[in-house]
N, C-alpha and C positions, 0 to 999 in steps of 0.2 A: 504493500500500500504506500509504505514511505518513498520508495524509489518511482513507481507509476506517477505518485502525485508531485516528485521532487521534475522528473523531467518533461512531465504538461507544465507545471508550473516555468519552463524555462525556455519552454517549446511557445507560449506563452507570450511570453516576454521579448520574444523574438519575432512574430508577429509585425507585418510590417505599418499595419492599421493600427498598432498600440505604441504609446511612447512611455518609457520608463521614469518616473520622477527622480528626484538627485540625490537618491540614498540608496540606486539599485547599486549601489559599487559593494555595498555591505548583503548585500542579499546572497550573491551568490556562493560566497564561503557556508550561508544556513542554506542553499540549497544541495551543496553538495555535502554538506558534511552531517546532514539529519541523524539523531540518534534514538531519536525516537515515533513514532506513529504520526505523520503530516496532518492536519485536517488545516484543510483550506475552503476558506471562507470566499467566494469569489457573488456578489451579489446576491448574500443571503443565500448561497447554493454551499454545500457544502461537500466532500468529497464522499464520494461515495452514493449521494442521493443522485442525480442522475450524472450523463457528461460534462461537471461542470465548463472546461476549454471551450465544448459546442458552445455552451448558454454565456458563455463570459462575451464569444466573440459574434454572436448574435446577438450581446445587448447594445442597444443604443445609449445607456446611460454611463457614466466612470464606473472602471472595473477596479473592487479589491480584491487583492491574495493576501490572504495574515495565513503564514505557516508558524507552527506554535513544537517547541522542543521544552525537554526539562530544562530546569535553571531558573533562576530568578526575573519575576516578572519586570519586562521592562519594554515599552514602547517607544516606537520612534513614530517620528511624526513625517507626515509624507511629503512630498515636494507643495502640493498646490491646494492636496484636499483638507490640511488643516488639523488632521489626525481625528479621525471619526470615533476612537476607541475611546473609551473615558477610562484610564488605570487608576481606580479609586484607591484611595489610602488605608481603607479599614479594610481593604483583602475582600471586600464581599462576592461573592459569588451568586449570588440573586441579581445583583443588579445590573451584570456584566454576563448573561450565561454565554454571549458569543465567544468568549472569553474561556472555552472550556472543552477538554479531548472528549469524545466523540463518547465515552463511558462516564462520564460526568464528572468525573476526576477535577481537580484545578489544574489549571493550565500552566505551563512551563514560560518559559523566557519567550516572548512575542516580537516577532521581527514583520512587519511590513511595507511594502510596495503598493502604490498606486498604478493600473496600468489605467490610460484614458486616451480614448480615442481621439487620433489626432484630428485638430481642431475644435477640438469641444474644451471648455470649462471647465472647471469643477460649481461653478455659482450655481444658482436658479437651479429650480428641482420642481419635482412634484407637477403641479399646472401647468409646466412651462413656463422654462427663459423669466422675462419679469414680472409674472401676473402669479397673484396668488400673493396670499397674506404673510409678508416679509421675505419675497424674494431677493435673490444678492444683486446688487447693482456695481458691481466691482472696488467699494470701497470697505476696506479691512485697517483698519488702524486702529480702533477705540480701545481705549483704556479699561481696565475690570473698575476702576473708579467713575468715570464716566458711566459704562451700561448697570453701576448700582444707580447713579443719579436719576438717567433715564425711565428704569424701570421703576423705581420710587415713586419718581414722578407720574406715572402712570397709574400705579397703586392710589397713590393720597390724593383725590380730588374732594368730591362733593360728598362722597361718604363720612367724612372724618365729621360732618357737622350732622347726619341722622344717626350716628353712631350710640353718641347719651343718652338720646331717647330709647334705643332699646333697651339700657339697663334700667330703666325707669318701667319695662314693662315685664321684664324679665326677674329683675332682682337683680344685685349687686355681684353674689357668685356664679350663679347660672352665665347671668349677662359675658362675665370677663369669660369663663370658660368657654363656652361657647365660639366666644373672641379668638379664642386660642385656638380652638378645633379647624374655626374656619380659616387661619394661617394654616395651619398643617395640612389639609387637605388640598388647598391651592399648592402647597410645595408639591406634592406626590404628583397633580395633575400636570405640572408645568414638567417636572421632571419627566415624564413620561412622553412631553412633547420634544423636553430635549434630547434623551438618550435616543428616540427614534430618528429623528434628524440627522443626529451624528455618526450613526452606525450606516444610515440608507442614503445618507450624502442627498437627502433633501429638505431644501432649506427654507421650506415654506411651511407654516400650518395645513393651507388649502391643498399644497402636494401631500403632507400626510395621510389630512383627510381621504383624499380621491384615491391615493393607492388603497387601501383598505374599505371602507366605506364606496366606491362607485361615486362616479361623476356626477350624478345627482346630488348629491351630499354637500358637493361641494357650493351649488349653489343656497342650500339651508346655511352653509356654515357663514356664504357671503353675507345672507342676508340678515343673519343673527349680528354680527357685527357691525353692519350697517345700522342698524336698529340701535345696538349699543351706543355706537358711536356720537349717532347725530344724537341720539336721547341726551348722552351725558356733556357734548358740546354743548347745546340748548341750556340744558342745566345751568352749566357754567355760567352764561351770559344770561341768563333769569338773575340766578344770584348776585352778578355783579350790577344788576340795575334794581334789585332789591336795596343790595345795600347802600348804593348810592344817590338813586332816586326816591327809592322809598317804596311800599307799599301799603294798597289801603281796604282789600277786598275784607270778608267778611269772616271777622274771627272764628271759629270753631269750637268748640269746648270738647271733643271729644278724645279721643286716645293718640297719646303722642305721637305712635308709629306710624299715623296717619304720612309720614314722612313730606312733611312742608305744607299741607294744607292749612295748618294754622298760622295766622297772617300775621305778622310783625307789628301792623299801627303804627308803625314809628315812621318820622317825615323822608328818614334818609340822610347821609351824610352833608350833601347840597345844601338841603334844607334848613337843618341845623345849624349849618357854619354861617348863613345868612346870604349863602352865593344864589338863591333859586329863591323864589317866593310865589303859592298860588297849589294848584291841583300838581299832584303829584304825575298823574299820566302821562302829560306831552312829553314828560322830560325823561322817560322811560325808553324810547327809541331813539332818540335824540344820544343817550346815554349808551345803550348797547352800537350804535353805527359807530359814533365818537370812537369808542372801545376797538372794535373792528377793523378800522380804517387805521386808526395813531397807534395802536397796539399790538394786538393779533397779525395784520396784513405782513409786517416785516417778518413774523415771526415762521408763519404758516407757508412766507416762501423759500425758505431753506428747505434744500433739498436730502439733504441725509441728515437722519437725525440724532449721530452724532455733534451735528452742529448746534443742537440743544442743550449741549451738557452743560454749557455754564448758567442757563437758565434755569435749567433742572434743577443743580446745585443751589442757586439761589431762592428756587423753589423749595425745597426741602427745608434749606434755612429759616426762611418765612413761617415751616411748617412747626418748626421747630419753636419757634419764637411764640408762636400760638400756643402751644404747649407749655412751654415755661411759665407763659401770663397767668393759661387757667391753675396752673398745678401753683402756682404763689399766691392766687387768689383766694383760691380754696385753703391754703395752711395758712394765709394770713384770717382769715375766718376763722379756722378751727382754733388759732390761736384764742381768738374772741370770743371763743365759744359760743359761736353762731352756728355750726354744722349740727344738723340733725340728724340724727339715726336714719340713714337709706332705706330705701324698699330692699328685703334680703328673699323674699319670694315671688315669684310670680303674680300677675294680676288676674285671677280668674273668678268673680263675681258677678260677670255681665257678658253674655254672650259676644258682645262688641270689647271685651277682654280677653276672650278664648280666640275671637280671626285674628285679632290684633298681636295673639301669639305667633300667629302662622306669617304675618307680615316683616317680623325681623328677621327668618332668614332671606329675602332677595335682599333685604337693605345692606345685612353684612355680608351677603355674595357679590354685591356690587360694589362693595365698598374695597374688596380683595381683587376683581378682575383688571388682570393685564394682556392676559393670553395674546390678544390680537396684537401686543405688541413686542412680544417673546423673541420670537423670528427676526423682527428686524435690528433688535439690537443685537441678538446670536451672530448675525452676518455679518455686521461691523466691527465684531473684537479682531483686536491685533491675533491675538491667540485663541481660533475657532473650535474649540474642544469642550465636549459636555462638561470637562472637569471644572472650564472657566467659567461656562456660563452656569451652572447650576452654585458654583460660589457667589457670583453676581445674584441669583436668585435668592438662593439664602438669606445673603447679606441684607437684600431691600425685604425680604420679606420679614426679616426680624428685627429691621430697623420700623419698619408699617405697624408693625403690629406691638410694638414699643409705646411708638407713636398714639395710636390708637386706643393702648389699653389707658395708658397715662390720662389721653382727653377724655375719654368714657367715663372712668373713675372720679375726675379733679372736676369734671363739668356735674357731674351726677350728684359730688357731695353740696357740689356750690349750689346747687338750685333743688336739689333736692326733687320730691313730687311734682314740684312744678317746670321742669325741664322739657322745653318745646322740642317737639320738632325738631327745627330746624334753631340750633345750640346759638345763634347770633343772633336769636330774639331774643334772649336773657341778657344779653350784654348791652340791652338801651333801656339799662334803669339804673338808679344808685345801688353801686357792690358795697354803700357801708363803709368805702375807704377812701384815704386823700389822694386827691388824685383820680376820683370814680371816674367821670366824663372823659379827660385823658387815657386812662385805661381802656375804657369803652369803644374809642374814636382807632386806638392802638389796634386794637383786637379785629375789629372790621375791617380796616386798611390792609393788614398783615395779611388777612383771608382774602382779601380781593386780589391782593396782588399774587397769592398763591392759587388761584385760579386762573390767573391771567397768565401764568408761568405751562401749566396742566394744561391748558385749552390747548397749543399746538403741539403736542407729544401725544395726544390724543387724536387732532387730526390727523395724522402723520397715517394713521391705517385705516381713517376713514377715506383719505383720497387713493389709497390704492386699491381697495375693495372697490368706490365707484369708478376707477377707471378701468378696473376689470371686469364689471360690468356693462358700463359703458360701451368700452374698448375692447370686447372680449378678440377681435384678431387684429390685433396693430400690431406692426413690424419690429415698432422699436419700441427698447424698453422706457417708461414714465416718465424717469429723470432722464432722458435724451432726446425728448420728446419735446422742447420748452410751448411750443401753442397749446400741447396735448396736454400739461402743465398745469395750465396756466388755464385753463377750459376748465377741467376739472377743480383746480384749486377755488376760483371764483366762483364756482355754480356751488358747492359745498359751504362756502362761506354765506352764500345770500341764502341756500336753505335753511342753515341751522341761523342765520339771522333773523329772518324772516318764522322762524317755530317762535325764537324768544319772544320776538313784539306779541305774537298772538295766541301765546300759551303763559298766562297769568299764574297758573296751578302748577304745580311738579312733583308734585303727590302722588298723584298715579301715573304721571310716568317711571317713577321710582319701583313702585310695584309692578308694573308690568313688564318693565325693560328686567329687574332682580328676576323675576317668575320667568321667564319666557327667554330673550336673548343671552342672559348671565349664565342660567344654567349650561343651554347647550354650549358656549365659548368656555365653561371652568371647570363644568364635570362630565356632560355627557358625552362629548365628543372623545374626551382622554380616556375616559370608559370603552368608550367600544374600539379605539386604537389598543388600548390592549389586551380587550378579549380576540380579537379580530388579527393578532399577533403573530406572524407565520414564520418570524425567523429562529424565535427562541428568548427573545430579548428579556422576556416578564416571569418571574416566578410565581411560584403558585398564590401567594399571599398579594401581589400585583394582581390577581385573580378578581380573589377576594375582596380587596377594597374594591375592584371598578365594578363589581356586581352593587354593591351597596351604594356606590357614588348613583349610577343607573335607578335604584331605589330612591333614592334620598333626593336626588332633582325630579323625580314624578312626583312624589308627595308633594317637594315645594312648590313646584308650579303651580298644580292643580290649588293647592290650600291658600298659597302667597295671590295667586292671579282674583282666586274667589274673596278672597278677603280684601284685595284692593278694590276690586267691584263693590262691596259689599260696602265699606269707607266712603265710595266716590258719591255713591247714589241711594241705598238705603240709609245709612247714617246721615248724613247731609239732609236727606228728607224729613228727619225724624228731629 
């Protein structure tokens, strides 16, 4: 077996439709001096199961060979494809089974070659070339410090402010665990997008999607993120003419996870400072174009969005800084002995307390989704290896969730029972300290301008989802495309500007978008990528969670969707 598989593998290589990347000079000392059983891994083929040479040089996509010997594990990274392999540091063997002789044993010393047919790439996968959600566009430079910014940035938008309200419906311990659970499951689902990427050298969620799932899928998966996207854009630019302009619809009294239905009353920042005087409305569009045009427009035309990272960064900072305000505000309180005893259980007394249960998981699934923006920061690192990006991942994910638990807790002690919605209507009253007003004016600004950071790292994957639907056969790829651009970029901006002037509510888009697009982009999709698993990648317990993830987003759609119906129009009526 060793010797058959040592001289296809060089018969291979020789090939005059394949080109060898810049470490075949070490390969061939492991191909001739194998001392143990080969197993070559040639596009998910492996020896033995059919003629892998045939299927290698019949694919059209990059071909790998990893021949695997005792000794200690050790990868090389290939010339172009960036090293698909992730050699994890805890030795695991679940998480790597590619990684493993043909009896399940652990794998010896790892040495591979990239063979790729000449003229092809290693970028773009899946959909093709540069369509499909975070294809490569040939830039590779980003920092693991940058794609934590990036992805942070993705993380912490509009959630971090319906966040306290769930612990106000939840309880105190429940609420934060909860909190925690839903970090951890975002890590498992992301991971799952990234080790398959890495291993199948394609660099798209949407090529994911479509190899396993069928090309139909891939258009749910478009439109699931379209959905998200423009929803949580919108958002952005509601809030930031909330709190600048003001709002004045009609309070609510009902259950806090009504997530922003209850209205702030307050004049707005304009209004306050004495710059606007009169009806708060006109200044509502006037304030979101403002926004758009002097703001956003520079932002949303950079075209890689590594070019966001110092925004990102200062994004995070801002988020930071929000953090600090509430968690000082709440111990200078407590210091005063003004903190009351929290809600430590659930609220179930009223039927409209039991849907109201079922409406904080889309709020904290929404509040955790990046997915759609996975891919494109994966293709930008300097160093493209599941090892990097899933530290990248980690890293914002337990920065998020840091983040998170701190304003959840410091906002929940501070207001107690009374803790809206939407966490920047508590901050336009007196906090009881010097300085209240100041602090107040601090706290809103901070948040707008970390919305204003979020908004184009956000659109960054809603304009590539609508120019692949759009554009589903254009030649060239988006960013080479500058009218193609520039079409797209502007029609994107005037929809989700055009929702904000005309969507007062965000309430139930909250609910809808958590229940329906969050699910399938955070669990369902990574769910059935690895039931649907055909190279070996997932272990049995990878099994097991995506069966439960598959459980756990039906119940919340069904219950989250019912329940925001049920908020929008029975409660409201009542």
């Amino acid at each position: 077996m060793a010797a058959r598989d040592a001289e296809q593998a060089q018969s291979l290589s020789t090939d005059p439709r394949f080109t060898i990347g810049d470490d075949a000079e070490t390969h061939d000392d492991d191909v001739s001096d194998v001392a143990h059983e080969v197993v070559v891994v040639t596009n998910g083929f492996r020896s033995g199961d059919l003629s892998w040479q045939q299927q290698a040089k019949s694919s059209s996509s990059p071909v790998t060979t990893t021949l695997i010997r005792p000794g200690k594990l050790e990868s090389q990274d290939n010339s172009d494809a960036n090293n698909e392999f992730d050699n994890r540091e805890d030795g695991s063997e679940d998480r790597e089974p590619m990684l493993k002789s043909p009896s399940g044993a652990a794998s010896g010393k790892i040495k591979s070659f990239s063979l790729e047919p000449s003229g092809h790439g290693s970028g773009g996968g899946g959909g093709g070339g540069h369509h499909g959600l975070g294809g490569g566009h040939g830039f590779a430079g980003a920092t693991v410090s940058s794609g934590i910014f990036n992805l942070s940035t993705s993380i912490i938008g509009a959630g971090i402010m319906g966040l306290p309200a769930t612990l106000n419906v939840l309880g105190l311990p429940l609420g934060v665990l909860l909190l925690v659970a839903m970090g951890l499951l975002t890590e498992l689902s992301i991971e799952v997008l990234v080790n398959a990427s890495a291993v199948r050298r394609i660099w798209t969620y949407s090529g994911l999607v479509v190899e396993d799932c069928g090309q139909r899928s891939r258009l749910v998966l478009d439109l699931a993120v379209l959905v998200n996207n423009v929803g949580m854009c919108t958002v952005y630019l509601i809030i930031v003419a909330d709190v600048v302009a003001g709002t004045s619809w009609q309070h609510a009294t009902s259950s806090p996870v009504e997530a922003m239905r209850e209205a702030s009353l307050h004049e707005g920042l304009l209004a306050e400072w004495g710059l606007v005087a009169g009806a708060w409305w006109p200044m509502r569009p006037i304030v979101i174009i403002s926004t758009m045009l002097l703001v956003l427009a520079p932002l949303v035309s950079l075209k890689h969005v590594d070019s966001l990272h110092y925004t990102s960064a200062l994004s995070i900072l801002l988020a930071v800084v929000f953090v600090v305000i509430t968690v000082a505000v709440a111990a200078a309180q407590w210091v005063q002995g003004r903190i009351q005893l929290p809600r430590m259980l659930p609220a179930c007394s009223s039927l409209k307390d039991l849907t109201g249960l079922f409406s904080v998981i889309p709020v904290m699934a929404t509040a955790y989704a990046c997915h759609y923006n996975v891919h494109s920061i994966f293709v930008e690192l300097k160093e493209r290896t599941a090892a990097t990006m899933l530290r990248v991942t980690r890293s914002s994910l337990l920065l998020c969730t840091t983040v998170y638990v701190l304003t959840s807790v410091s906002a929940f002690l501070l207001f107690g029972s009374s803790t809206a919605s939407d966490v920047l209507i508590n901050f336009d009253r007196d906090l009881g300290l010097p300085l209240s007003s100041l602090i107040n004016d601090t706290v809103r600004v901070t948040y707008v301008l970390h919305i204003v950071f979020v908004f184009p790292v956000i659109f960054y994957s809603l304009r590539i989802i609508a120019d692949d639907l759009i554009f589903p056969g254009a030649e060239k790829p988006l960013l080479e495309d500058d009218r193609r651009f520039a079409v797209v970029t502007v029609g994107g901006m005037v929809l989700v500007g055009v929702g904000a002037v005309m969507v007062p509510n965000i309430g139930l888009a909250f609910d809808i978008t958590g229940a329906t697009a969050t699910m399938l982009l955070a669990f369902v999709f990574p769910a059935l990528l690895t039931l649907k698993d055909r190279l070996g990648l997932f272990a049995s317990w990878h099994r097991a969670v995506a069966h439960f993830l598959l459980v756990f987003a039906a119940i919340v759609s069904v219950t989250g969707l019912s329940s925001g119906l049920y908020h929008a129009f029975v409660s409201s009526a009542e």
